[in-house]
VMD Tcl script that draws the C-alpha trace (Angstrom):
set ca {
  {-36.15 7.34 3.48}
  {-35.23 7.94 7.69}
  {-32.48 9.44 7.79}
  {-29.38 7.46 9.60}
  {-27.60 8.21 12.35}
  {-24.00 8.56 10.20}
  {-26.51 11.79 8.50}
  {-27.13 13.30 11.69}
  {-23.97 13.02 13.43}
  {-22.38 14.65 9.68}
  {-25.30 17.73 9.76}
  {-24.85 18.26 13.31}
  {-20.37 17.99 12.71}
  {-20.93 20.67 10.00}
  {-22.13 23.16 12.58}
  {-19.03 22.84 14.54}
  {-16.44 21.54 12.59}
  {-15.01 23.16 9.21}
  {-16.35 20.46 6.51}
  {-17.73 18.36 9.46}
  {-14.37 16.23 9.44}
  {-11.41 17.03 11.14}
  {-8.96 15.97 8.27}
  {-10.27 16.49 4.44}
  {-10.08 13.11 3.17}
  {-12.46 12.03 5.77}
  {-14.96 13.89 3.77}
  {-15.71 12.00 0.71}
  {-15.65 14.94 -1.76}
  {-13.16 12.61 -4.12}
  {-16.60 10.29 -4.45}
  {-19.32 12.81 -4.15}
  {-20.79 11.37 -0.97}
  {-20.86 12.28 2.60}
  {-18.83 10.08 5.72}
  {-20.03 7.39 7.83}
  {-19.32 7.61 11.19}
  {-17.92 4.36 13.49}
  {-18.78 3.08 16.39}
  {-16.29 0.57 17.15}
  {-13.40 -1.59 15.49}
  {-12.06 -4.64 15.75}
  {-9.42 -7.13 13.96}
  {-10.00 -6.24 10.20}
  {-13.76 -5.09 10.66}
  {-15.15 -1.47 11.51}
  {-18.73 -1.32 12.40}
  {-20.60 2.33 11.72}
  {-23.25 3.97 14.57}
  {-25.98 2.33 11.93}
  {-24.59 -1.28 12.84}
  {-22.99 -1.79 9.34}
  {-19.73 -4.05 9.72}
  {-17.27 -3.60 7.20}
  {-13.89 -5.17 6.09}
  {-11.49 -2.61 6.29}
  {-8.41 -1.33 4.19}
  {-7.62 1.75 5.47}
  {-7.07 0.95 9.37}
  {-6.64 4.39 10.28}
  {-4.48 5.22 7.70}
  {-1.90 2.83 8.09}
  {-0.68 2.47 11.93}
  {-2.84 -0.30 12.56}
  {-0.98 -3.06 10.85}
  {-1.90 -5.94 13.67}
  {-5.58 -4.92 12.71}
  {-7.86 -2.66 15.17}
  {-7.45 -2.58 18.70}
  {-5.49 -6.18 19.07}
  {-5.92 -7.46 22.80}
  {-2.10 -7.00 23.53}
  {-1.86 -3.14 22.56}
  {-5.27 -2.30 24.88}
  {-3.61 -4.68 27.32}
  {-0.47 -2.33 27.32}
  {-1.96 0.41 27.14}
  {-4.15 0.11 30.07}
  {-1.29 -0.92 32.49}
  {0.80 1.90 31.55}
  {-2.18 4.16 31.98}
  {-2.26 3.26 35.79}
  {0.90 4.97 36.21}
  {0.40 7.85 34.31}
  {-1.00 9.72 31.36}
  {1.64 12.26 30.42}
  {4.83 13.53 32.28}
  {6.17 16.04 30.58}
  {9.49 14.32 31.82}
  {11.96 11.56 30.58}
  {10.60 8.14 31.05}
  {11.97 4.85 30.39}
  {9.40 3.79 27.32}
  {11.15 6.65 25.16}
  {14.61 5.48 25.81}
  {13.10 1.91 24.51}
  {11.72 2.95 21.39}
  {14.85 5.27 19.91}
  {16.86 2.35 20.99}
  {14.52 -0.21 19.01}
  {14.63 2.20 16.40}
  {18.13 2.57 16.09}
  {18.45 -1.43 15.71}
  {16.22 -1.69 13.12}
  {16.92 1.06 10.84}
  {20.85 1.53 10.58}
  {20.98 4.59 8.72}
  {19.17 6.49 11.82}
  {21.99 6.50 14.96}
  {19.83 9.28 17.18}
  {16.24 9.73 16.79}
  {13.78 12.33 18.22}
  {10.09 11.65 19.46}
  {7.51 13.91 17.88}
  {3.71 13.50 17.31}
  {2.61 13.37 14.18}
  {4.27 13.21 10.55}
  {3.99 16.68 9.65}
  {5.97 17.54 12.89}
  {8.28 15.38 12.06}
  {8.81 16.43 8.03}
  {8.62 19.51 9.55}
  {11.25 19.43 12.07}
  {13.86 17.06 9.27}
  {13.81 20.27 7.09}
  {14.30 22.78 9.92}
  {17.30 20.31 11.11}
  {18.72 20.11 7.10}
  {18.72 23.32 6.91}
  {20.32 24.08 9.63}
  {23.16 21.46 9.61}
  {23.95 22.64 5.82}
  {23.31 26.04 6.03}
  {20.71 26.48 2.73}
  {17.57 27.51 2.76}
  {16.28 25.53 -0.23}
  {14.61 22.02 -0.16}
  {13.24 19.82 -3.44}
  {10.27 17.94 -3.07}
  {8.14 16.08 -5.98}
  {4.69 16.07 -7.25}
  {2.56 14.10 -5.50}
  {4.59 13.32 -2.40}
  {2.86 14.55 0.60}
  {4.80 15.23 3.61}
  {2.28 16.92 5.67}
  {0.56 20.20 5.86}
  {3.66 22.92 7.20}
  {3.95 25.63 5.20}
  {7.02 24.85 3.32}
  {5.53 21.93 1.74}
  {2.43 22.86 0.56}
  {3.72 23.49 -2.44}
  {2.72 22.86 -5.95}
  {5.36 22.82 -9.41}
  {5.97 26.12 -10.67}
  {5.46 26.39 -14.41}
  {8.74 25.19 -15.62}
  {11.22 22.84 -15.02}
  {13.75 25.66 -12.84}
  {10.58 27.64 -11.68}
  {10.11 27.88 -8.22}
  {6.75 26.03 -6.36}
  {3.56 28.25 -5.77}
  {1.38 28.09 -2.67}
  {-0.65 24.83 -2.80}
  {-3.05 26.76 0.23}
  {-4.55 29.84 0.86}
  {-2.35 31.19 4.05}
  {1.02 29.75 3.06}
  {3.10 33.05 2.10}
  {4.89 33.29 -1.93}
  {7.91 33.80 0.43}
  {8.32 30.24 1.74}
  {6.88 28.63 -1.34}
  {10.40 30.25 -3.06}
  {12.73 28.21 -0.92}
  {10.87 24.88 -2.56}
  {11.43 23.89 -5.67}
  {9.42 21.01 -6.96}
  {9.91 18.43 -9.28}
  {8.00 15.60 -11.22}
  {9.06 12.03 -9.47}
  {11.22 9.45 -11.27}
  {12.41 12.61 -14.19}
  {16.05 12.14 -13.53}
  {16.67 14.94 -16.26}
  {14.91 18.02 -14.45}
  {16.62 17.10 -11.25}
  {20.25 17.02 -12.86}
  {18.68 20.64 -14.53}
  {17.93 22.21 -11.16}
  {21.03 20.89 -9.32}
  {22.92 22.38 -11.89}
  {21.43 25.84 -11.53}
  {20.79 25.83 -7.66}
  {22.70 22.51 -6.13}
  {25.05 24.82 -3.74}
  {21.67 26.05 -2.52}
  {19.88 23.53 -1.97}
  {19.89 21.89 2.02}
  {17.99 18.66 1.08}
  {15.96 16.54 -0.73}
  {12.59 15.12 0.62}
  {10.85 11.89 -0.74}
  {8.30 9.69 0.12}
  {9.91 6.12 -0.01}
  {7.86 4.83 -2.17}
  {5.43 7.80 -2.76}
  {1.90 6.89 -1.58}
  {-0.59 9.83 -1.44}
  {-0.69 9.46 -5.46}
  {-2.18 5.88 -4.81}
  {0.99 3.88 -4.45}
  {4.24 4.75 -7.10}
  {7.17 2.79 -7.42}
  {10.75 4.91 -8.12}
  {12.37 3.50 -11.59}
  {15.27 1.09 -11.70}
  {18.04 3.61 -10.55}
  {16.28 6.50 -9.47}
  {17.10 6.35 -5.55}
  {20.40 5.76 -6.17}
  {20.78 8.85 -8.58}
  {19.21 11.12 -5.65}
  {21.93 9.49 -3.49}
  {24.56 10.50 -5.99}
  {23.55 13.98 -6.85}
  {23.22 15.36 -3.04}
  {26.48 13.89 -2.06}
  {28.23 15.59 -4.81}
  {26.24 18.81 -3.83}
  {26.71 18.86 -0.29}
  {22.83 18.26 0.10}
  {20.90 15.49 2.30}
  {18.33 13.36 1.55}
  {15.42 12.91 4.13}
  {13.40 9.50 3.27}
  {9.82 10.29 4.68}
  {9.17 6.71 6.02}
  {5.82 7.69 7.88}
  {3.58 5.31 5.93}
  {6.00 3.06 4.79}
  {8.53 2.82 7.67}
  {8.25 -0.53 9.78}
  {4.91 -1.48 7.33}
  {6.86 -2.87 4.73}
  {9.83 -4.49 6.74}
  {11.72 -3.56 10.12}
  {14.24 -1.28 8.02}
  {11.33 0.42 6.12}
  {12.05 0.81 2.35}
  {15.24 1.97 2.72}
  {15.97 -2.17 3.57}
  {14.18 -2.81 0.37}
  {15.83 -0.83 -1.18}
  {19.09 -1.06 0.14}
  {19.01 3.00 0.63}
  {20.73 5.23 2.81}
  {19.19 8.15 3.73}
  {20.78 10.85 6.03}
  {17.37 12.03 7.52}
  {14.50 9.67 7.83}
  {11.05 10.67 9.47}
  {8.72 8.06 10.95}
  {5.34 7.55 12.25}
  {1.70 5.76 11.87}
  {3.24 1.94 13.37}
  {5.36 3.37 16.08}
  {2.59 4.36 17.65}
  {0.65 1.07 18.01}
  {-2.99 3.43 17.10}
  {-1.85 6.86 18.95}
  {-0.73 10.23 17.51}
  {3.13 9.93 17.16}
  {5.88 10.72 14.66}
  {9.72 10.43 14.95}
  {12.73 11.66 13.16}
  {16.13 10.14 13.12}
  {19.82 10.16 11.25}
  {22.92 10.20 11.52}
  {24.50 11.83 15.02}
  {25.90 14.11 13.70}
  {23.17 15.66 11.82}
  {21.20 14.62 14.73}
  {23.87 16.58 17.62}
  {22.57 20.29 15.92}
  {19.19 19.65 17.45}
  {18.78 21.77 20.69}
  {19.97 21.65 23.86}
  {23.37 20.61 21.95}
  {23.04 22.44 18.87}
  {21.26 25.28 17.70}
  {18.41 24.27 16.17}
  {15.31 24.71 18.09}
  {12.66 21.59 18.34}
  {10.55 20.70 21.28}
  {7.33 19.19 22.22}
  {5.33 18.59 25.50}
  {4.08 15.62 24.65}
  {6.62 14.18 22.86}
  {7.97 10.09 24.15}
  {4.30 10.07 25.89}
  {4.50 7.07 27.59}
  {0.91 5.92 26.53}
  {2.02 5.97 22.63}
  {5.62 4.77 23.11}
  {4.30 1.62 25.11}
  {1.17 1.10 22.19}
  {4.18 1.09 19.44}
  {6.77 -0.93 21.31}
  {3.76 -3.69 21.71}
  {3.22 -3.56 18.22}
  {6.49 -3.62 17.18}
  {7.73 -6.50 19.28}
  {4.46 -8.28 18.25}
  {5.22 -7.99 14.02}
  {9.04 -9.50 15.12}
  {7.99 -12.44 17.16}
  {4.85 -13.21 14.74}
  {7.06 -12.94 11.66}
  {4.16 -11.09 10.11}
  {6.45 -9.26 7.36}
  {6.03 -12.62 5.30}
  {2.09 -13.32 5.85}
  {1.15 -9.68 5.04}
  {3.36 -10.11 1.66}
  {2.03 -12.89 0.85}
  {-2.29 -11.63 1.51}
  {-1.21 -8.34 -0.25}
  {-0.09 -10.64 -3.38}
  {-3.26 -12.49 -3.33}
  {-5.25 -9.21 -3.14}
  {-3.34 -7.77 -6.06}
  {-3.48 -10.77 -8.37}
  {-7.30 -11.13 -7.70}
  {-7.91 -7.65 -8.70}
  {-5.71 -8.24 -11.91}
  {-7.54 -11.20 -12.47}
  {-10.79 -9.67 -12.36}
  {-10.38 -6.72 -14.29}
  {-8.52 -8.72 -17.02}
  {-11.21 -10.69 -17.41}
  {-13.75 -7.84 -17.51}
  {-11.57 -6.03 -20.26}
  {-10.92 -3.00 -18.46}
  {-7.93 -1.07 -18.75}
  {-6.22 -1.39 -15.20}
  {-2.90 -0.88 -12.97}
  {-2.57 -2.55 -9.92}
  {0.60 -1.54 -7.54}
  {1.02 -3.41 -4.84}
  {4.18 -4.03 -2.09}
  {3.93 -6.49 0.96}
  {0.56 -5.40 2.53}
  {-0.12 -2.03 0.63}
  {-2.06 -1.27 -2.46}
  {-3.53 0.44 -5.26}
  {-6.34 0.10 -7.96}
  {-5.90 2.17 -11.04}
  {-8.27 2.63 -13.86}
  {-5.55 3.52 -16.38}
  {-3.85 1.72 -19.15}
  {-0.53 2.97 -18.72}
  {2.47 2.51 -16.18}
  {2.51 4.79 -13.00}
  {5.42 6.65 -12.78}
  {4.27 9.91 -11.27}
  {1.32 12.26 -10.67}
  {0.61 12.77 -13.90}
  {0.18 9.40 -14.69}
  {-1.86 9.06 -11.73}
  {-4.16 11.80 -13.05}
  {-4.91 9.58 -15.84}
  {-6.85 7.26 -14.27}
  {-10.69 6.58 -14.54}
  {-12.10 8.37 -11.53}
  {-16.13 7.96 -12.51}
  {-15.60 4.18 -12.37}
  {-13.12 4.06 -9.66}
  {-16.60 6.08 -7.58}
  {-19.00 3.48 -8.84}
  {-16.66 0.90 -7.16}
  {-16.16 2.57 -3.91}
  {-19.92 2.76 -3.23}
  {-20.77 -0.99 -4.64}
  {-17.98 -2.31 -2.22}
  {-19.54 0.10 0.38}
  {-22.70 -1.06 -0.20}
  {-21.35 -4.75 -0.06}
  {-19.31 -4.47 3.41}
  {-16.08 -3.18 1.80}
  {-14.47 -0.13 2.90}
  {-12.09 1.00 0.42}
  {-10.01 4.64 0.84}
  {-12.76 7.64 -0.59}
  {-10.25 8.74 -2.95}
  {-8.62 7.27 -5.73}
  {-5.50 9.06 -4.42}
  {-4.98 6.48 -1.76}
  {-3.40 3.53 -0.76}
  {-4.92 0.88 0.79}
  {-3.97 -0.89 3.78}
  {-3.50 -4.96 5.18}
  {-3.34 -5.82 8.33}
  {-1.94 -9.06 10.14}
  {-5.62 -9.59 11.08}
  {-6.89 -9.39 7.79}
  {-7.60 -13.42 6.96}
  {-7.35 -15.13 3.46}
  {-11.36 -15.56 3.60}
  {-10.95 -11.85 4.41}
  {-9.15 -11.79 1.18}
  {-11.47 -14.13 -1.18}
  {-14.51 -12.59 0.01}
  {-13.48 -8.64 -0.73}
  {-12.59 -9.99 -4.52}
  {-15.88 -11.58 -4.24}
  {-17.53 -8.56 -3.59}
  {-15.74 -6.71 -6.24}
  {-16.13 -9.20 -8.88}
  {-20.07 -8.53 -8.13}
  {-20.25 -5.02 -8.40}
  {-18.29 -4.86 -11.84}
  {-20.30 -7.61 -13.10}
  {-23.65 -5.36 -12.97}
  {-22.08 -2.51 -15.17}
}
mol new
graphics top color blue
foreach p $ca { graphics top sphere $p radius 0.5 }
foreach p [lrange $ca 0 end-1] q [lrange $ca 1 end] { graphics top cylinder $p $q radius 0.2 }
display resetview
């Protein structure tokens, strides 16, 4: 068999690049295979350097929710670029966005520009600790908040133990300052509030946690993290980055009615580019340098390239009222795959909210990672590479979420369940 040009381009990456990918999921380890590489994208559709066009659900990870490079972003993008790359100065596109921001989501009154998600996770923590004045943070299984050091962390061995490097390089000194907990187990977080709640600075959660596939929190839950940091003196920081302005303007804390003191922000805001934000209330906000002592700063932070891509898009989802259309495709692609998989008789989750979701091959609710870990992974594999095969492109992990985007069409819809209703009819 020739070899294709996706083979080359990985052999020749591998030479130069650790893995040949410059982030790990790009890989394909989760489903034994190596990457494609793409040429181009457009609408809901990614075509590879072989000239394969695929429907996508992963549109780079979730900032491209009006589908791959839409007309009025590359419009935008390419006026603003006549005036300038990068400034390294205040410009009026940054003043736009915190403002637009600050509308939408009322629990954040000042917000900060960074660019990416870990930077901002990163910097939330910094700022929590430094406005309470503790060193310790909880996070939960399964919640990813980015790759700093204080967060690659993995549970400890009981429920009070403290986390243990998750990564070679990440020193047994920082991993003591995290403690981490199973999601949605209100016991062991009343248990290590008890022992360690006038240490602890903050809490940090995925909204709805979605780098375990996609888990809902129980009836309750949110509100008992509200509860038990207030009467602590700890904060909560809501990491919004995949979820924030996806799911509605005010994120999932609008959902869920929520009120976070720290939220942190990214993927959509940036209409395609690298950004990240992170926002609260002022005076949480007012410690951040030059007013306060905490020390955060970035040189390309507000680039005026990104902040004009993710006002575009933002304005766009409003005046479209796309909230309601990519609800309503995301049902359609959830209750097909029940459909089919009830027919088939094969034990099956499917978690789905307005235009994200996740196939399990488990016969049990999802609650947390462990439940997650449960799943099927040898058929979720033969799936990805029939609907690969097929002209689907589904996430290479079974760890992921997928992704809708306004572009994505009901026929888009029908003909992915199509496809998948083919590939588990031949096994």
């Amino acid at each position: 068999m020739n070899e294709t040009l996706s083979q080359k381009l990985f052999a020749k990456a591998k030479t130069v690049i650790p893995g040949g990918v410059n982030s790990p999921v790009r890989a394909f380890r989760n489903v034994d295979g190596d990457p494609f590489f793409v040429r181009r994208a457009k609408g809901a559709r990614i075509e590879d350097v072989d000239g394969n066009s695929l429907i996508d659900y992963i549109g780079s990870w979730g900032p491209n929710i009006l589908g791959h490079a839409p007309n009025s972003i590359i419009g935008a993008i390419h006026q603003a670029a006549k005036d300038g790359i990068s400034y390294g100065i205040p410009n009026p596109k940054e003043v736009e966005m915190a403002q637009l921001i600050t509308e939408w989501v009322p629990s954040v009154e000042k917000v900060r520009m960074v660019n990416s998600g870990t930077e901002a996770t990163m910097s939330a923590i910094r700022l929590a600790r430094g406005f309470t004045g503790r060193d310790k943070i909880v996070k939960f299984e399964g919640c990813y908040h980015g790759h700093a050091d204080s967060l690659l962390v993995a549970a400890g061995s009981g429920a009070l133990t403290f986390g243990e490097p998750d990564s070679a390089g990440v020193p047994k000194s920082f991993a003591n300052e995290t403690i981490t907990l199973p999601y949605n187990d209100v016991e062991r977080l009343e248990e290590v509030f008890a022992q360690f709640g006038e240490q602890i600075a903050a809490i940090i959660v995925e909204s709805y946690p979605a780098n375990a596939g996609l888990v809902f929190p129980r009836e309750g839950y949110l509100t008992k993290l509200r509860e038990i940091t207030k009467a602590n003196g700890a904060l909560v920081i809501f990491d919004e980055v995949m979820t924030g302005f996806r799911l509605a303007k005010g994120g999932v804390q609008e959902l869920e009615n929520f009120d976070p003191d720290l939220t942190a922000m990214g993927k959509v805001i940036g209409g395609g580019l690298p950004v990240g934000a992170f926002g609260g209330r002022a005076d949480i906000m007012d410690m951040l340098a030059p007013d306060g002592p905490v020390y955060q700063a970035g040189t390309l932070s507000g680039n005026p390239l990104a902040m004009t891509a993710g006002l575009t898009q933002l304005r766009e989802l409003e005046q479209k009222g796309a909230y309601n259309y990519l609800a309503d495709i995301g049902a359609q692609m959830a209750d097909g795959l029940r459909r089919i998989f009830t027919e088939k008789g094969m034990p099956h989750r499917v978690n789905q909210v307005g235009s994200m979701f996740c196939l399990y091959f488990v016969d049990e609710e999802i609650v947390n990672v462990e439940t997650v870990q449960k799943q099927d992974f040898e058929t979720f594999k033969k799936l990805f590479w029939g609907c690969l095969e097929a002209g689907v492109y589904l996430a290479p992990s079974p760890y992921e979420t997928g992704f809708i985007s306004a572009a994505h069409t009901r026929g888009d819809i029908d003909d992915t369940l199509d496809v998948i209703e083919q590939v588990v009819a031949k096994w």
